[in-house]
C-alpha positions in Angstrom: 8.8 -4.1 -14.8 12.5 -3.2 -13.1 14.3 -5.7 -11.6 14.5 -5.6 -7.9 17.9 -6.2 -7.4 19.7 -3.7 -9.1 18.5 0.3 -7.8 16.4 2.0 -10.5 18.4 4.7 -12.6 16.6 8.1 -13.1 17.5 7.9 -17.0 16.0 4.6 -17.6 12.6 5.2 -16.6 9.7 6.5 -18.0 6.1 8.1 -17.7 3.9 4.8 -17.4 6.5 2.2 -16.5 4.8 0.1 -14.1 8.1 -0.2 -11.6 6.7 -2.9 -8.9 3.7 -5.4 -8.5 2.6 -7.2 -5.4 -0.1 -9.0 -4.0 -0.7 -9.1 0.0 -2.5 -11.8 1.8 -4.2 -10.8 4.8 -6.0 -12.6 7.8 -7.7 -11.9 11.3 -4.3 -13.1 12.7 -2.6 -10.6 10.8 -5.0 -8.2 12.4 -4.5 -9.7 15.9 -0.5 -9.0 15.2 -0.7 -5.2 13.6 -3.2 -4.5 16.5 -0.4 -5.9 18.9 2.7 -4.1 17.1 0.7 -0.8 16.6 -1.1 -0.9 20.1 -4.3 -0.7 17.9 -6.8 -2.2 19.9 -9.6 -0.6 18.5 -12.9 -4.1 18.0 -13.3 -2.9 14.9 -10.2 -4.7 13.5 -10.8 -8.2 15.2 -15.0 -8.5 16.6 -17.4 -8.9 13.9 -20.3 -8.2 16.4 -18.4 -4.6 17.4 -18.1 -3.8 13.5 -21.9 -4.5 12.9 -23.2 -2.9 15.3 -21.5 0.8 14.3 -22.6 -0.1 10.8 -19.5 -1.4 9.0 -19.8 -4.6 6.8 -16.9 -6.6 8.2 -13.9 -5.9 10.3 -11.5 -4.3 8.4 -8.0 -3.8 8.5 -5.9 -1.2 9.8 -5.7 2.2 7.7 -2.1 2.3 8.6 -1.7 -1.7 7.9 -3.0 -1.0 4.5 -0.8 1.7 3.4 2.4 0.7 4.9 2.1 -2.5 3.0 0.7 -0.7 -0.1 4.3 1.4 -0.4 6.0 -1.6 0.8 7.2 -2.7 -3.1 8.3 1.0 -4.2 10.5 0.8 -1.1 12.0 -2.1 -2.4 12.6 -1.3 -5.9 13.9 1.8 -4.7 16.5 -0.1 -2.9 16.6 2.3 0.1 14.0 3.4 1.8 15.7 6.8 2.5 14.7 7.8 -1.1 10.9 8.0 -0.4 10.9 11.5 0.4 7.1 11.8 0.5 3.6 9.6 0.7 0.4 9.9 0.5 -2.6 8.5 0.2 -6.7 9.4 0.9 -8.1 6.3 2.1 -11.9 5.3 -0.7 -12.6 2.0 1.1 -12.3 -0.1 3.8 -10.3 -3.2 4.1 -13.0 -6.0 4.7 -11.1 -9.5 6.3 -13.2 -12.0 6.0 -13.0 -14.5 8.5 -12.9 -17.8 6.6 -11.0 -16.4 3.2 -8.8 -13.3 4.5 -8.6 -10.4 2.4 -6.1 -10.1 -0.9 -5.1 -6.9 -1.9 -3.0 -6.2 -4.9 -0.4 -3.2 -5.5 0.2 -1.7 -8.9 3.1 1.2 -8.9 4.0 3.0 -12.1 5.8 6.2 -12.9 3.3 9.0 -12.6 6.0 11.8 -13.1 9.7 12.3 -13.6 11.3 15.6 -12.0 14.8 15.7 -14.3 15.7 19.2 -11.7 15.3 17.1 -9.0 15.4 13.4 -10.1 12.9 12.5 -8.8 9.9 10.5 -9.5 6.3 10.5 -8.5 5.2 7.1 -8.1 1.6 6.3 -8.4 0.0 3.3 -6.6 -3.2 1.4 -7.5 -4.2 -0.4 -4.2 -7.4 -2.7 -4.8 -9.1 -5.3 -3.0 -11.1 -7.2 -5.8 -11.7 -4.9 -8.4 -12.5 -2.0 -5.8 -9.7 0.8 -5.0 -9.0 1.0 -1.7 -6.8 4.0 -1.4 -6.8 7.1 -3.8 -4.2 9.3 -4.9 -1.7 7.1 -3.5 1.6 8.9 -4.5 4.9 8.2 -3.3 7.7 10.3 -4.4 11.3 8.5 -5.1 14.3 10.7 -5.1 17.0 8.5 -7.4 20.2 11.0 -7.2 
């Protein structure tokens, strides 16, 4: 895994390097706070009883929470976050926050693709809560100059 503190060189990486690791702890109050930054108000992220009764198993967190954090370690092996030129993601599964335990979700980013024209590298991001994947196709592209 590259080191954090020195920006990643385009020449030094390769197809399958897994570039960044992370784990995020989550909680209802870090629900309560997102909802607050955001302006998300929406019960499903905070009221059990509201979740349940339109069917969902839990609250669950924010779509946006959950990907903003999810590119949050490419950004910082990047070393700038001007170099993520491009991300996306198609959200598989919801976020479920338990009220006692929280949630833990884990990041895995490895080099999906290297673009020598452009330097560039796709970035691919495994984003699981337990052994579930909670956001597919997450791709993140790095431009490295």
């Amino acid at each position: 895994m590259a080191d954090v503190t020195t920006p990643p060189v385009f020449d030094e990486l390769a197809v399958g390097e897994i570039v960044a690791e992370r784990s995020f702890e989550l909680t209802r109050d870090s629900l309560v706070r997102y909802a607050g930054a955001s302006g998300d108000f929406n019960p499903i992220h905070y009221r059990d009883d509201v979740a349940a009764s339109v069917g969902l198993p839990g609250v669950l967190a924010h779509g946006m929470l959950t990907m903003g954090f999810a590119v949050q370690p490419v950004v910082d092996w990047a070393g700038d976050p001007g170099r993520v030129v491009d991300y996306q993601v198609r959200f598989t599964r919801p976020v479920v926050v338990d009220p006692s335990f929280g949630a833990t979700v884990t990041v895995s980013a490895k080099v999906g693709q290297l673009d020598a024209e452009a330097r560039a590298a796709r970035v691919d991001l495994t984003v699981k809560l337990g052994d579930d994947t909670v956001l597919g196709k997450a791709q993140v592209r790095v431009v490295l100059g």
